[in-house]
N, C-alpha and C positions, 0 to 999 in steps of 0.2 A: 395911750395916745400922748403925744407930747404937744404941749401949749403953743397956741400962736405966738412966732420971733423968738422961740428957746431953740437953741441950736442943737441939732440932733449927734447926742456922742458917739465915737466910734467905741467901740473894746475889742482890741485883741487879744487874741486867745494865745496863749503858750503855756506850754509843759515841759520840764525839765524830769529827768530819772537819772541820776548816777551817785556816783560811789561819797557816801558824807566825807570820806579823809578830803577831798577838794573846796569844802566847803571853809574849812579854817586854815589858821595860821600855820605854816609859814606859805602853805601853798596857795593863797584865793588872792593872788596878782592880778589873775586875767576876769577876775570879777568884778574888777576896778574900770571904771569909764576910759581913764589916764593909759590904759596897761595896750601896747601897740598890737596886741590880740585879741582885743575885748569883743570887737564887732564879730568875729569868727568864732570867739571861743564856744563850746558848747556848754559850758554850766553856765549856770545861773547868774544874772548880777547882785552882789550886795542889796543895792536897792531896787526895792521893783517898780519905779519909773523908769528905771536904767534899761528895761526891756527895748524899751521904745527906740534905743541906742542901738540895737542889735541891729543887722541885716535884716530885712523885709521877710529874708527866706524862712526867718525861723516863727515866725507868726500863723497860728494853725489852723484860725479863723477869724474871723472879722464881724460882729455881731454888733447891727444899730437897735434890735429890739430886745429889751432888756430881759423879756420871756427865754427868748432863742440864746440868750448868752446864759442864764443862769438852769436852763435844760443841757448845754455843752460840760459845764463847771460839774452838775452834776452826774455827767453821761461820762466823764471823763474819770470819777471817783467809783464810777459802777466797773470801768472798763480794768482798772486796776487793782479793783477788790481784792484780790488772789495775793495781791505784796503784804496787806498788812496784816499775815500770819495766823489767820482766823480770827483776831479781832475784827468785832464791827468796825465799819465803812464810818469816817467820819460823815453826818446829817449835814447834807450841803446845805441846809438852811434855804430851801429853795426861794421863800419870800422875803428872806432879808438880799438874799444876791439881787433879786432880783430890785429891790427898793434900792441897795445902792449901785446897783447898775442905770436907774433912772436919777440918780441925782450925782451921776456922771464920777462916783468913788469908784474905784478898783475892790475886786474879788481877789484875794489871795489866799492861798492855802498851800503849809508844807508840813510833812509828818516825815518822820524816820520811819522808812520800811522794812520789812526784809532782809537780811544781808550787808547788812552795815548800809543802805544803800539810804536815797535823800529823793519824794518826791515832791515837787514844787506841780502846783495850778496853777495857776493866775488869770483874771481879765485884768486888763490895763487899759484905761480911757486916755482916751487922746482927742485934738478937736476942741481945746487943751484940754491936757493933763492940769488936774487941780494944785498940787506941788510943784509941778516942772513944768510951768506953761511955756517956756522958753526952748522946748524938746518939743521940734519935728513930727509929725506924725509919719510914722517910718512909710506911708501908703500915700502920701502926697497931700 
């Protein structure tokens, strides 16, 4: 339960999968806030505030209770188990998600999968965001 006059965080959900050559140099322009693609592009941003910057559309769910966000984080590393090659599943750390999803930090998580390929997790708090209070919350 959250305390009386603490304002209740949002976290959206986003997942990124694509190819790691996108993720570096010379090619991760549109990962840039600045870059006149960024809000469309579909990989990932540099920083993951920067999510918040994206289009609304790519936000996969929106969790205020910090159980239901860090059961998503985890549902989400079951769902993709099959990428990292018969290595185990990184331990979502279900009660640390879940503690800094109540003290309104972001959950992020990226592994190199499969196939040269790059999966990115993430909850990102907004309602502010504790780095970029000055970023929107993409949902109003």
């Amino acid at each position: 339960m959250h305390g009386q006059g603490r304002p209740r965080v949002q976290n959206h959900a986003y997942v990124w999968l694509g190819s790691g050559e996108v993720l570096v140099k010379p090619g991760d322009a549109q990962r840039r806030p600045g870059h006149p693609e960024f809000r469309t592009a579909q990989v990932m941003p540099l920083e993951c505030a920067d999510w918040l910057l994206k289009a609304a559309g790519r936000i996969e769910g929106t969790f205020v209770e910090p159980k239901e966000g860090a059961e998503w984080y985890a549902g989400q590393l079951a769902e993709h188990a099959a990428l990292f090659g018969g290595a185990s599943v990184p331990d979502p750390l279900h009660e640390e998600t879940v503690r800094a999803l109540a003290a309104g930090e972001d959950r992020v998580g990226g592994w190199w999968v499969s196939g040269g390929r790059f999966l990115s997790v993430n909850l990102i708090a907004c309602s502010p965001h504790r780095v970029r209070p000055e970023y929107a919350c993409p949902l109003g």
